[in-house]
KEVEX-384697 format. One record per residue (C-alpha): residue in three letters; x, y, z. Coordinates in steps of 0.05 Angstrom, whole numbers, padded with zeros to 5 digits, always signed. Layout:
N
ALAXYZ;...
***
This chain:
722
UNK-02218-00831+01115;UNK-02225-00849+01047;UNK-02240-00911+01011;UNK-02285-00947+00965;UNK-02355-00961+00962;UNK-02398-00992+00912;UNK-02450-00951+00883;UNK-02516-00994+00864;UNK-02536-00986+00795;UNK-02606-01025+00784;UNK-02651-01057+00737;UNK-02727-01072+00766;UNK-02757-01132+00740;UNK-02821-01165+00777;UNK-02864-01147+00834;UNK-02837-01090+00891;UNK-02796-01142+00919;UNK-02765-01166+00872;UNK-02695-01136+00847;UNK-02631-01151+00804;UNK-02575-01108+00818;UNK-02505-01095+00782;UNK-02447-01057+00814;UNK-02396-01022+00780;UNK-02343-00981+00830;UNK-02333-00918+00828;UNK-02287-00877+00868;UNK-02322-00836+00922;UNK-02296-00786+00975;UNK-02333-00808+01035;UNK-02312-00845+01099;UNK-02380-00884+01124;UNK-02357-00889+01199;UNK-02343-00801+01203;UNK-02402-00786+01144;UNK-02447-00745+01168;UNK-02524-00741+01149;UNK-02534-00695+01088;UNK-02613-00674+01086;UNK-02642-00692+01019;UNK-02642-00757+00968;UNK-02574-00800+00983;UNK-02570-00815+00919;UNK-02593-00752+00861;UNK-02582-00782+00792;UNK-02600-00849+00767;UNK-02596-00882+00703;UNK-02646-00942+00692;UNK-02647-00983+00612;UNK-02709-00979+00586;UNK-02759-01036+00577;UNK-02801-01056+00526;UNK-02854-01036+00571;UNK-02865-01011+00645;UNK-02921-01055+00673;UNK-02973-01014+00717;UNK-02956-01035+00789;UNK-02893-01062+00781;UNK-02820-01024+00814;UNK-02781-00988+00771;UNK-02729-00968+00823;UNK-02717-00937+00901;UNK-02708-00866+00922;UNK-02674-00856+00982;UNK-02700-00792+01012;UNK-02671-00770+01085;UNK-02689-00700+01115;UNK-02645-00728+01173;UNK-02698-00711+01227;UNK-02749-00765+01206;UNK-02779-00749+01145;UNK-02847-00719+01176;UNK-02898-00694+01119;UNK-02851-00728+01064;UNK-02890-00719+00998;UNK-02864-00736+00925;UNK-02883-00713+00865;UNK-02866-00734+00798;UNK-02855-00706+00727;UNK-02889-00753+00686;UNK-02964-00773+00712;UNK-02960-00839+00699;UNK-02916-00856+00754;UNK-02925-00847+00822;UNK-02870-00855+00887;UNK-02902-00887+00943;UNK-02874-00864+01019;UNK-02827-00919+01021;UNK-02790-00878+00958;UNK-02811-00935+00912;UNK-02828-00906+00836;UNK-02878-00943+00799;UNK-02909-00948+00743;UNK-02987-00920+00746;UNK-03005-00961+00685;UNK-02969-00999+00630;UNK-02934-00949+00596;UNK-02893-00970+00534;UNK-02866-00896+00510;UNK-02833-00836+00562;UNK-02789-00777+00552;UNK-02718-00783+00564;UNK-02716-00768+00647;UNK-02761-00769+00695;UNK-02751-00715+00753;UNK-02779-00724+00829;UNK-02795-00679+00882;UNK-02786-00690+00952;UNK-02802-00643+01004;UNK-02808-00647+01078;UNK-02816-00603+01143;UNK-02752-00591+01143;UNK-02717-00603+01078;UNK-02733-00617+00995;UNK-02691-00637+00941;UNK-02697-00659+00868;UNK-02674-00729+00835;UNK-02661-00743+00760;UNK-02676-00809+00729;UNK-02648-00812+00660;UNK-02680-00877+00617;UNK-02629-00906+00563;UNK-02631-00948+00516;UNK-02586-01006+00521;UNK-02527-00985+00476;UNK-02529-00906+00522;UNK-02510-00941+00587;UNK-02431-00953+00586;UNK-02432-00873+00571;UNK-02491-00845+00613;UNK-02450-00882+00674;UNK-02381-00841+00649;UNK-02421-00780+00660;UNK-02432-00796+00740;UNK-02356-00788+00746;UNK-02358-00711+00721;UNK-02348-00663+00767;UNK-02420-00634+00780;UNK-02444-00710+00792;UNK-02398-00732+00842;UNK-02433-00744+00902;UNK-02398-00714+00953;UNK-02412-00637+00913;UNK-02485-00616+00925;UNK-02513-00594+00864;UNK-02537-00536+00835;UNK-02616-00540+00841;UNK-02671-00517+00796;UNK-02714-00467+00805;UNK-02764-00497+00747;UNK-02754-00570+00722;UNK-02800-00580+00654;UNK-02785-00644+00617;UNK-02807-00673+00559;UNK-02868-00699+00544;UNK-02889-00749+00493;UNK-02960-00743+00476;UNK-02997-00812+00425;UNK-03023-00784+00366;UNK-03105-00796+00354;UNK-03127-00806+00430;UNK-03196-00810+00441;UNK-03239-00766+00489;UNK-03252-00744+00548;UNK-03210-00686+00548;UNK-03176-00649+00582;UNK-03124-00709+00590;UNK-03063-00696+00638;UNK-03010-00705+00610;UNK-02945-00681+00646;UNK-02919-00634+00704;UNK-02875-00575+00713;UNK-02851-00568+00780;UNK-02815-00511+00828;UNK-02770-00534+00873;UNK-02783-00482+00912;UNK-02856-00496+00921;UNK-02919-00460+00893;UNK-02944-00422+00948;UNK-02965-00352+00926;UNK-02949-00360+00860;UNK-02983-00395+00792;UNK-02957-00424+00742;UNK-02959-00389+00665;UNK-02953-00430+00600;UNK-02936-00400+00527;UNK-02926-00413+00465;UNK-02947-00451+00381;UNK-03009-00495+00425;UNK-03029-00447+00479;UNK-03038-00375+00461;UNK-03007-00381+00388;UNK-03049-00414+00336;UNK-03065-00461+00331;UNK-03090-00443+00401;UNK-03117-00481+00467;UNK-03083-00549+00447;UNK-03052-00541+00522;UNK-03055-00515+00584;UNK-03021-00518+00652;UNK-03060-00514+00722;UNK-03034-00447+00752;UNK-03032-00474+00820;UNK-02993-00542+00811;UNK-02964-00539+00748;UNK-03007-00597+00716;UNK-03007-00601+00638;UNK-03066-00619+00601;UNK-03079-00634+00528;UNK-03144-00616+00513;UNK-03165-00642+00436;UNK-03136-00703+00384;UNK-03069-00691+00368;UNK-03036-00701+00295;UNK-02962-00711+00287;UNK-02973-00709+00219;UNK-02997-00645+00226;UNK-02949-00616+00281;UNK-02896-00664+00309;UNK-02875-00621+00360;UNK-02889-00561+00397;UNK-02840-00518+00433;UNK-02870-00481+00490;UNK-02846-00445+00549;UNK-02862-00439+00616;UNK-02858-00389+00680;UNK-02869-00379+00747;UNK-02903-00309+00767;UNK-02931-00278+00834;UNK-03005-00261+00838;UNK-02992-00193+00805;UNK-02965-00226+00740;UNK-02888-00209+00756;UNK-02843-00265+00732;UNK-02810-00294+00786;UNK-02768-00362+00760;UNK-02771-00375+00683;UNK-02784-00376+00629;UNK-02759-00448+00615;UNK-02779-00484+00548;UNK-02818-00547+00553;UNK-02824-00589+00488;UNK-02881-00639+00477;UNK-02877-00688+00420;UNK-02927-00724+00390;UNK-02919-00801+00383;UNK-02936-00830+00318;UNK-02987-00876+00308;UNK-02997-00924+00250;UNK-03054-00882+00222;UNK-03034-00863+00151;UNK-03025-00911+00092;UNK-02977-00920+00037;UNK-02983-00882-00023;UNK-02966-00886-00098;UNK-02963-00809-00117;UNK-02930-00802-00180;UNK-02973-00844-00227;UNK-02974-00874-00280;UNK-02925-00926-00271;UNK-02909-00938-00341;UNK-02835-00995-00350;UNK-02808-01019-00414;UNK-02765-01072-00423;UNK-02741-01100-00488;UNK-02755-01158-00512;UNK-02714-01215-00508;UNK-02676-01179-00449;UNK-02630-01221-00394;UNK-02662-01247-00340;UNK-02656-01196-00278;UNK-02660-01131-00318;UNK-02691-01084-00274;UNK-02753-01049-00310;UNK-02777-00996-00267;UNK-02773-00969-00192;UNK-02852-00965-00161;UNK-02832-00914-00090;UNK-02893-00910-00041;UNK-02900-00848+00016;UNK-02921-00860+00084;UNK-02942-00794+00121;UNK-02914-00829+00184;UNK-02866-00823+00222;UNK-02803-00855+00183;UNK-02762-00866+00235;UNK-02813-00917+00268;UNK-02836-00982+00229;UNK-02901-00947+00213;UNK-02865-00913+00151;UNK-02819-00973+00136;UNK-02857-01007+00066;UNK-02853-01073+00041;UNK-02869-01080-00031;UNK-02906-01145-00070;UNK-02931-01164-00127;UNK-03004-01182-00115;UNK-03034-01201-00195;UNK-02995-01189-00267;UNK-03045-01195-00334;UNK-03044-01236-00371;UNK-03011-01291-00329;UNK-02979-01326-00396;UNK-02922-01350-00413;UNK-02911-01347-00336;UNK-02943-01323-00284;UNK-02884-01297-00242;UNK-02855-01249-00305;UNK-02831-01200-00262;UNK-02808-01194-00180;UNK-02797-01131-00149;UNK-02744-01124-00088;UNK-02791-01117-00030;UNK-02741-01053-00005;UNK-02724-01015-00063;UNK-02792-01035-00102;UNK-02743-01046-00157;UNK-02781-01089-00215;UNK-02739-01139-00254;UNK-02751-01196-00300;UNK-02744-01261-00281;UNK-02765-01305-00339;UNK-02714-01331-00393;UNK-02700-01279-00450;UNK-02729-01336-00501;UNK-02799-01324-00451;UNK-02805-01246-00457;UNK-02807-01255-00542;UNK-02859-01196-00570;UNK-02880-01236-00622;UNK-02905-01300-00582;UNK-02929-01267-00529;UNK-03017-01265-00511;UNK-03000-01183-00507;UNK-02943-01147-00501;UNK-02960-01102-00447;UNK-02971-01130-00376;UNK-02997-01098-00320;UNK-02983-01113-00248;UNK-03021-01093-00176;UNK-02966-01064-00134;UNK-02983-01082-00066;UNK-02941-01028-00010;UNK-02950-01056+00067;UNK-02913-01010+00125;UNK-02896-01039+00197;UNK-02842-01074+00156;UNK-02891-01120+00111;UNK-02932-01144+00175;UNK-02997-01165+00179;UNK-03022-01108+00223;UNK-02986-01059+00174;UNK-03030-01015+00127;UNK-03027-01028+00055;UNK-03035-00982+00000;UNK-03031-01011-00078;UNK-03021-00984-00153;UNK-03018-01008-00222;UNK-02951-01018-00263;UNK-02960-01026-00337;UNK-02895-01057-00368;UNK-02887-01057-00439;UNK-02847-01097-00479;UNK-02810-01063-00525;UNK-02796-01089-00600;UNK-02727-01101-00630;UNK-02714-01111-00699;UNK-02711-01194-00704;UNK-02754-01204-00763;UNK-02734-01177-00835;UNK-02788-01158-00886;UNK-02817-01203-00939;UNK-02849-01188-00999;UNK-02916-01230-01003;UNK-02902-01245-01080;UNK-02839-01257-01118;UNK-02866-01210-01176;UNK-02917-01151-01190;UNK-02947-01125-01249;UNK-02965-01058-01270;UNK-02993-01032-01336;UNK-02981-00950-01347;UNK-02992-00904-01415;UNK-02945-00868-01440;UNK-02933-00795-01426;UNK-02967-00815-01358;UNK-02948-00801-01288;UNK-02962-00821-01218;UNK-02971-00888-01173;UNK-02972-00957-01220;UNK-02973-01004-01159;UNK-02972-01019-01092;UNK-02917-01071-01068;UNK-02937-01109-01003;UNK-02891-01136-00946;UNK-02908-01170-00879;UNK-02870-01159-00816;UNK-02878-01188-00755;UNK-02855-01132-00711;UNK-02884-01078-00669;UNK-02925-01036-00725;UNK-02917-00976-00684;UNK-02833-00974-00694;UNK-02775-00970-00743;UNK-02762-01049-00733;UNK-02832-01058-00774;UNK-02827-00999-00825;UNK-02809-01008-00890;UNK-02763-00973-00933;UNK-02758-00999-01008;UNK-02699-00978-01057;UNK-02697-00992-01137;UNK-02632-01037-01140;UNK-02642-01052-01227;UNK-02674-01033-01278;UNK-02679-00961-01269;UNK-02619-00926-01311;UNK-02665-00860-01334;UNK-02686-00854-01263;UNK-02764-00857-01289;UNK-02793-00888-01224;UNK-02789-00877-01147;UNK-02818-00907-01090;UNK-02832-00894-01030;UNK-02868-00920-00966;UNK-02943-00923-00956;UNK-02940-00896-00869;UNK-03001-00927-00860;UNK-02999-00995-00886;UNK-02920-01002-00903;UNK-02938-01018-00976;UNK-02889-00987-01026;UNK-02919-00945-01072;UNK-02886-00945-01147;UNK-02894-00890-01187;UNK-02866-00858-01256;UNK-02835-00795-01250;UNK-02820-00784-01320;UNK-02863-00796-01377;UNK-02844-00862-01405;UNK-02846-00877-01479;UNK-02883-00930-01517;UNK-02829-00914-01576;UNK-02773-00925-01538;UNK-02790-00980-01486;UNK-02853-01024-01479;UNK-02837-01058-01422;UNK-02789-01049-01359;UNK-02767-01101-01305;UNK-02751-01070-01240;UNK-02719-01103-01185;UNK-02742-01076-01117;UNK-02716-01098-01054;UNK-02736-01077-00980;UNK-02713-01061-00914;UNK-02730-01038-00843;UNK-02714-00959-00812;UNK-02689-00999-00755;UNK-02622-01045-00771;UNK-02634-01112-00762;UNK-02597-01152-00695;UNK-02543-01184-00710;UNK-02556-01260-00713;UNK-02624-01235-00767;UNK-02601-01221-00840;UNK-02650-01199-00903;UNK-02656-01266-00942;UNK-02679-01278-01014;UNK-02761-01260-00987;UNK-02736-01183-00986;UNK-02735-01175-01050;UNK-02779-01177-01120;UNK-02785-01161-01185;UNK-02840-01119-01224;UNK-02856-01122-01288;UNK-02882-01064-01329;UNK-02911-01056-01387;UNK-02918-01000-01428;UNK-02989-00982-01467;UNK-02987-00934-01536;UNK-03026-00872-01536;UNK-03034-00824-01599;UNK-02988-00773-01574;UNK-02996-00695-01594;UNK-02949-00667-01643;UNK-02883-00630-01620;UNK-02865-00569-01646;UNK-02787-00559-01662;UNK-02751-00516-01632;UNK-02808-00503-01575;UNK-02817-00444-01559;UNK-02794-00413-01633;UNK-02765-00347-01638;UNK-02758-00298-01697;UNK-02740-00215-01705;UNK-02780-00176-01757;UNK-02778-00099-01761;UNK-02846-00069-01742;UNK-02890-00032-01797;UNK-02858-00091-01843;UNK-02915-00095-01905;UNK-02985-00142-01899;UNK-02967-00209-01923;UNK-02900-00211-01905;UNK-02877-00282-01885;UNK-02848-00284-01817;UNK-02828-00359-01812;UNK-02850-00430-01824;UNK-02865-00476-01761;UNK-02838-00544-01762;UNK-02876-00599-01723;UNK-02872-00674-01716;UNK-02917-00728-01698;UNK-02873-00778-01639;UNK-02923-00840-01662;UNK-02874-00859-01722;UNK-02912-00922-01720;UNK-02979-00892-01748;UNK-02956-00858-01804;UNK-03004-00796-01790;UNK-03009-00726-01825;UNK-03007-00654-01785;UNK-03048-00593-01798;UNK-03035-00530-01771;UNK-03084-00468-01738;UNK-03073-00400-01696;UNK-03091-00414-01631;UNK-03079-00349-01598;UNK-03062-00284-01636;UNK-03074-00229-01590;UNK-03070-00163-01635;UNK-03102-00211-01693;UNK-03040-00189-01743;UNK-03022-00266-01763;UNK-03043-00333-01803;UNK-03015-00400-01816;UNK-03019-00446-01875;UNK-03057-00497-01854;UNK-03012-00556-01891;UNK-02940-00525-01887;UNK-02943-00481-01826;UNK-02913-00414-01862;UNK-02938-00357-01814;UNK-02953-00289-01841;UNK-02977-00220-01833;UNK-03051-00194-01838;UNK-03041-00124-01808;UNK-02989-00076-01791;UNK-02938-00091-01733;UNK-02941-00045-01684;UNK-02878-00043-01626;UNK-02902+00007-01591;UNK-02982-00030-01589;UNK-02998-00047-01520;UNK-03005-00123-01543;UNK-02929-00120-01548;UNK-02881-00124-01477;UNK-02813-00108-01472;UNK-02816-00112-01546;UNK-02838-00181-01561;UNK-02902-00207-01587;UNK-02923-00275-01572;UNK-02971-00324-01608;UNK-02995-00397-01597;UNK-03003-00452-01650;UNK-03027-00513-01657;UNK-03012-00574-01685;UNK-03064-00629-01702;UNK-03058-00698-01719;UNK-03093-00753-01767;UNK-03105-00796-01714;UNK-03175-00828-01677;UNK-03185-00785-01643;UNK-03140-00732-01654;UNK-03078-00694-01616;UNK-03059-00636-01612;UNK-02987-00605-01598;UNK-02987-00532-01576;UNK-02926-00492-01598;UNK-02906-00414-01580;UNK-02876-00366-01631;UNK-02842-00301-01596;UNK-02830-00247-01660;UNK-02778-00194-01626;UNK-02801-00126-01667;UNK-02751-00083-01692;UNK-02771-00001-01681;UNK-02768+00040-01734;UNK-02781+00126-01733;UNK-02856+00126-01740;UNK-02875+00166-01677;UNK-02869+00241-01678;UNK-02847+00266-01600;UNK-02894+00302-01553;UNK-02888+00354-01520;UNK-02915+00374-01434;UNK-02936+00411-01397;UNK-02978+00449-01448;UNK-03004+00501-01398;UNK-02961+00549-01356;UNK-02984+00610-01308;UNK-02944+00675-01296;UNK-02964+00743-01258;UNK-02962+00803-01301;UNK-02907+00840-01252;UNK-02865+00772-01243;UNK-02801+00791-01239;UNK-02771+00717-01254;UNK-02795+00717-01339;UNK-02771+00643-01333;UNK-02842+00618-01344;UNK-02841+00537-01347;UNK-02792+00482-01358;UNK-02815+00429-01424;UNK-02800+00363-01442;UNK-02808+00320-01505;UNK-02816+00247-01504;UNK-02818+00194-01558;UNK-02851+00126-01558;UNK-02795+00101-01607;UNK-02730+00078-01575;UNK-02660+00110-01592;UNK-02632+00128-01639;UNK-02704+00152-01664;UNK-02717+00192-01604;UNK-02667+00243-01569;UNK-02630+00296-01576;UNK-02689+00333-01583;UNK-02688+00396-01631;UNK-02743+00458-01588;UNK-02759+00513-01638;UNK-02812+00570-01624;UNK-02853+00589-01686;UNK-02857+00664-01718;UNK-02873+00709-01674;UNK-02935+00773-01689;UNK-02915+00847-01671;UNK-02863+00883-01681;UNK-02838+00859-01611;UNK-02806+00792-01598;UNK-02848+00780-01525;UNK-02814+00697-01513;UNK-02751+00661-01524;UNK-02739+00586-01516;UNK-02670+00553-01496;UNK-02653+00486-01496;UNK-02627+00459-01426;UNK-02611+00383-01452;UNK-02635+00334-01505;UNK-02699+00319-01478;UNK-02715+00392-01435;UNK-02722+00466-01459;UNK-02748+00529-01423;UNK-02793+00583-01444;UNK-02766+00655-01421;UNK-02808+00718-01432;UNK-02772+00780-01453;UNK-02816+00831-01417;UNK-02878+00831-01373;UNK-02948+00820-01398;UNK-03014+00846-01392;UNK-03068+00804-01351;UNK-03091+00757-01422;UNK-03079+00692-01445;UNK-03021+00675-01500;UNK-03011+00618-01554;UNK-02946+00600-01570;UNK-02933+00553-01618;UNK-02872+00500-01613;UNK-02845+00450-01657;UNK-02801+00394-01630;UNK-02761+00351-01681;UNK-02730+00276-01661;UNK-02671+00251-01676;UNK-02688+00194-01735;UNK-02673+00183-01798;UNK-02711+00213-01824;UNK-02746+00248-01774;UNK-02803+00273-01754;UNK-02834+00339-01728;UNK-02895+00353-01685;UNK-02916+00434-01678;UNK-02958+00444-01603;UNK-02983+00502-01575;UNK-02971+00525-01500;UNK-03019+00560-01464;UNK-02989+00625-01424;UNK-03042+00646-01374;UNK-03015+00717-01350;UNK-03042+00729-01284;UNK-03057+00788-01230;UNK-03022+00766-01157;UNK-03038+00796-01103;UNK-03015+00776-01026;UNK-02987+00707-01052;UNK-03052+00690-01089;UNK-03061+00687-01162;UNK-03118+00718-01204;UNK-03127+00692-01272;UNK-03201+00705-01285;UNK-03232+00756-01329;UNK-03169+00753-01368;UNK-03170+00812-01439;UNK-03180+00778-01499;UNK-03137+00720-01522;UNK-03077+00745-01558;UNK-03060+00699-01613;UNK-02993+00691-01659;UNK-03003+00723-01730;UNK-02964+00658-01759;UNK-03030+00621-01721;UNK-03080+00663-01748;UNK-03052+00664-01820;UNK-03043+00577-01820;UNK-03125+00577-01787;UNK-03144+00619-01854;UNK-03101+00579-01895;UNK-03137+00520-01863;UNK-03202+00548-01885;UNK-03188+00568-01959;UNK-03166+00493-01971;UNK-03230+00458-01942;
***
């Protein structure tokens, strides 16, 4: 029949003997009068809390084990080596063991029967819901369950163990035993690189670690594992068997991303966070070897207060914790502090490991001091005509040197309507520097009175204003120089026609002396008179000719000439004023027009008699160049051999009117401009006739050079008039 039972679920505690049970029903098809004796452990899955620690030698629970014919040859084995269950089914612990895998899984086997039992270790918060799971289907009791043919669990492995090796460190078992066959391992560890970290004892399944492990270097390693005959045939498997390494407490906090460099401004409320300092722990953060603790082990300089800043010994956030009237720039030893950051893991314990780096806060300036002048008035003494710096105006500030809140900027607020002076800031040493930009004159002015105030890039805070100390006066005065003559107008200008006669005056220069106080007399000289065609009257300054002006000489550009004077006061010692005279020239006909090319090449069977193109240029300008008039002289024989026609007003062409013997020819032509009146020039061109031949031309060993009569006749005229 049915009814209920209570199914024991324990907690060990103490020596063998010694037990503490709970019970919790559960409904179970069973009748204990009619139940018959199943071979094989009564009870296959068991779910135990975990301890801080299981203490070598001490129960950890019972396994009943019942073959149901006496139990002969029972033998146990277990998954994890450091347990052992004793003939009585008692699991204990071999050692104190403080860190296991997740289950635990035990052999039984008999001479007539084996099995396989599951002990699942929970932490206190998994039990309510591991104990739901014994109420599934394929964990009720009275359904055998399915068995494994390989059962591999996992095995936790403490990082940095010390020799001897080979250390066992887990099992693998086969429930169906391991007779004729061995027992193969694989895998990152074994035959992967990094290789030979573990290995497995073919014939009972033992695993062995056989060096230092490093979880830092590989936290886990996923391996698998088979069963094969003697021949190497697979015969259960593979099944994966992961090994994890525990973390050890062997790395310590570091500061990586250095410098730590915080700035806070000064004055700021107390509490304002300054910087974050974040430490790394290469363990394992999960485990209070990663978890840091941050402190504040020495700040310099210690004044005002020793205890400037705190951080938050979680975040490593660094705040300020002194009154804002404490963290003033200006008062302060230094206004950069550094502090040793001390990080501690295993929560800020004393066993943790501590690593440490430097934080350098820097108090920032803000603008709560205004400039000052260090006097109330400067002097400054400048010549006339003279610019550049007079003087240097000096301020004090007490802020940082090194921002806008301390750098000066200085305006001109009177005395300054002809906008003669500027001033601007020294970088350096924050001085303003006064200078005149324009000439100032002794006539006019001997003294000026500016009023110069000053002021930071930065504005100032609000509760700071710029008091009477900002500003100052300076008083200049103004020295008298003998100044140079000016010429008026400067430069002078003047148009004169070219060829005009020698002595002709072209103007009188007028020049004054700006020291109307000295009552001083002028002379006059040429300074520079390039062509040499001019003079000046020393007392009056009339200018006049002592040659011929020339537009077309090459001392003349874009029809201008240009000459320099000079001006020369009474004075001790003298001055001198420099003035420019620019004569425009006027052209009139005086160049007769030239005539190019003056050579030309035919070939004595051309059959184009068009022989060259010419053109006539004039150095006058219009209207005393072109239309040009192209006229060919009198021609000998009583054939007329050339022709010229005119093909615009500068360009005619010279035609011949038959074909020529192999000689050379003269022929004369005149070319008439355009002036009033104008002029003529006669030039000869030179007519090579030529033998070609097979595109070449010959014109060597040419007859005898055939000359014009109207040439020959003017050379004999020539010679009767010498």
């Amino acid at each position: 029949m049915q009814k209920l039972i209570g199914k024991m679920f324990c907690i060990f505690t103490g020596s063998r003997r010694e037990k503490q049970c709970n019970f919790e029903q559960v409904l179970l098809l069973a009748c204990a009068e009619d139940l018959e004796c199943v071979p094989g452990f009564q009870q296959k899955v068991f779910y135990i809390e975990k301890p801080f620690q299981f203490t070598e030698d001490r129960l950890v629970l019972n396994l009943k084990f019942d073959d149901c014919k006496g139990n002969n040859k029972l033998n146990f084995e277990v998954s994890n080596p450091d347990f052992t269950v004793e003939l009585d089914g008692n699991l204990v612990a071999l050692k104190n063991v403080s860190e296991v895998g997740k289950a635990l899984f035990v052999h039984a086997r008999s001479e007539h029967a084996e099995d396989m039992a599951e002990i699942f270790i929970l932490e206190a918060n998994e039990k309510r819901g591991a104990l739901k799971e014994i109420l599934k289907l394929e964990g009720n009791l009275g359904i055998p369950r399915q068995k494994r043919a390989i059962l591999a669990t996992p095995i936790l492995i403490p990082e940095n163990q010390r020799p001897p090796f080979p250390r066992l460190v887990g099992k693998v078992i086969r429930s169906e035993g391991t007779e004729g066959v061995k027992f193969r391992l694989s895998g990152k560890g074994v035959d992967q690189e990094p290789k030979g970290i573990f290995r497995i004892n073919e014939m009972n399944g033992d695993v062995s670690v056989t060096r230092t492990l490093d979880r830092e270097a590989i936290a886990n390693y996923e391996l698998e594992v088979e069963v094969v005959d003697m021949n190497g045939k697979t015969m259960d498997g593979p099944v994966r068997l992961d090994i994890s390494v525990i973390d050890q407490n062997d790395n310590r906090p570091m500061f990586k991303e250095g410098p730590y460099v915080g700035h806070v401004m000064e004055g700021s409320a107390t509490g304002t966070t300054v910087m974050r300092m974040a430490a790394f722990d290469a363990d394992d953060a999960s485990t209070d070897n990663a978890l840091l603790r941050y402190n504040i082990l020495r700040q310099t300089p210690t004044k005002p207060s020793p205890n400037m800043f705190y951080i938050d010994p979680e975040k490593g956030d660094i705040v300020t914790v002194v009154s804002p009237a404490l963290l003033d720039r200006e008062t302060m030893e230094s206004p950069k502090y550094e502090l040793v950051i001390e990080a501690k893991d295993m929560g800020g314990m004393d066993v943790g490991l501590t690593g440490t780096a430097t934080a350098t806060i820097l108090i920032d300036d803000k603008n709560d001091h205004a400039p000052e002048f260090t006097k109330k008035e400067f002097q400054a003494t400048v010549k006339e005509g003279v610019t550049g710096v007079i003087v240097n105006l000096t301020v004090g500030d007490r802020d940082d040197p090194a921002t806008g809140a301390w750098r000066a900027v200085y305006s001109i607020i009177n005395g300054n309507p002809g906008q003669s002076f500027e001033i601007h800031t020294n970088p350096q040493t924050n001085e303003g520097m006064l200078s005149v930009v324009k000439p100032l004159d002794y006539e006019i002015s001997a003294f000026h009175t500016l009023l110069i105030k000053v002021e930071n890039e930065d504005p100032l805070i609000p509760d700071i204003a710029y008091g009477p100390s900002s500003t100052a006066t300076v008083q200049i005065t103004v020295e008298d120089v003998n100044e140079g003559p000016v010429f008026h107008p400067n430069p002078m200008a003047v148009s004169k026609q070219e060829n005009i006669p020698v002595g002709s005056v072209v103007l009188t220069l007028n020049a004054t002396d700006p020291d109307t106080l000295q009552h001083q007399t002028i002379r006059y000289s040429v300074h520079k008179d390039p062509a040499g065609w001019l003079e000046i009257n020393p007392t009056n300054g009339t200018v006049g000719t002592t040659a011929v002006l020339d537009r077309e000489s090459p001392f003349v550009h874009n029809n201008v000439y240009t000459a320099l004077f000079l001006a020369i006061d009474s004075g001790n010692p003298p001055a001198t004023g420099t003035g420019t005279l620019h004569i425009t020239l006027e052209d009139v006909n005086d160049n007769v027009p030239s005539l190019y090319p003056t050579l030309a090449k035919v070939c004595d069977d051309a059959k184009d008699l068009r022989v060259v193109v010419l053109g006539a240029s004039d150095k006058d300008l219009h209207p005393n160049t072109d239309p040009f008039k192209f006229e060919l002289s009198k021609q000998s024989g009583p054939e007329k051999l050339w022709r010229i026609n005119r093909l615009n007003n500068t360009h005619a062409q010279v035609i011949l009117l038959q074909n020529l013997k192999k000689a050379n020819y003269n022929i004369p032509i005149s070319v008439t401009d355009s002036g009033k009146p104008p002029l003529t020039n006669t030039t000869e061109l030179r007519l090579q006739v030529c033998t070609c031949k097979k595109s070449k031309m010959d014109c060597s060993a040419t007859d005898a050079l055939h000359i014009s009569l109207t040439l020959i006749l003017l050379s004999l005229l020539s010679l009767f008039c010498l």
